[in-house]
N, C-alpha and C positions, 0 to 999 in steps of 0.2 A: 520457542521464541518468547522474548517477554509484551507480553501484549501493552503494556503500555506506549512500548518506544512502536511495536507495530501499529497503534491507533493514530499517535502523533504523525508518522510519517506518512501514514493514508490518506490523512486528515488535509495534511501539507499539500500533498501533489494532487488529491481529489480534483480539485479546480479545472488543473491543467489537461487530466486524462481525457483523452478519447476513448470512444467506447469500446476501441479493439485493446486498449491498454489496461482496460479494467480489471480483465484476470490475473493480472502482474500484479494487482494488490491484495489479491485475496491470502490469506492468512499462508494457506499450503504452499505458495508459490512468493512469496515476498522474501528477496531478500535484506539484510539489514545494510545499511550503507558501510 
């Protein structure tokens, strides 16, 4: 993955996540939009 666009977009939706959503961001499980 290119970590860049993956920091950006974690970065993005951090805010909004709930705690059960936070593994959906981690690097191994993110997908790219």
């Amino acid at each position: 993955i290119d970590p860049q666009a993956w920091l950006a977009d974690v970065l993005a939706k951090l805010p909004a996540a709930t705690p059960s959503r936070l593994p959906d961001l981690l690097p191994w499980n993110w997908k790219p939009k």
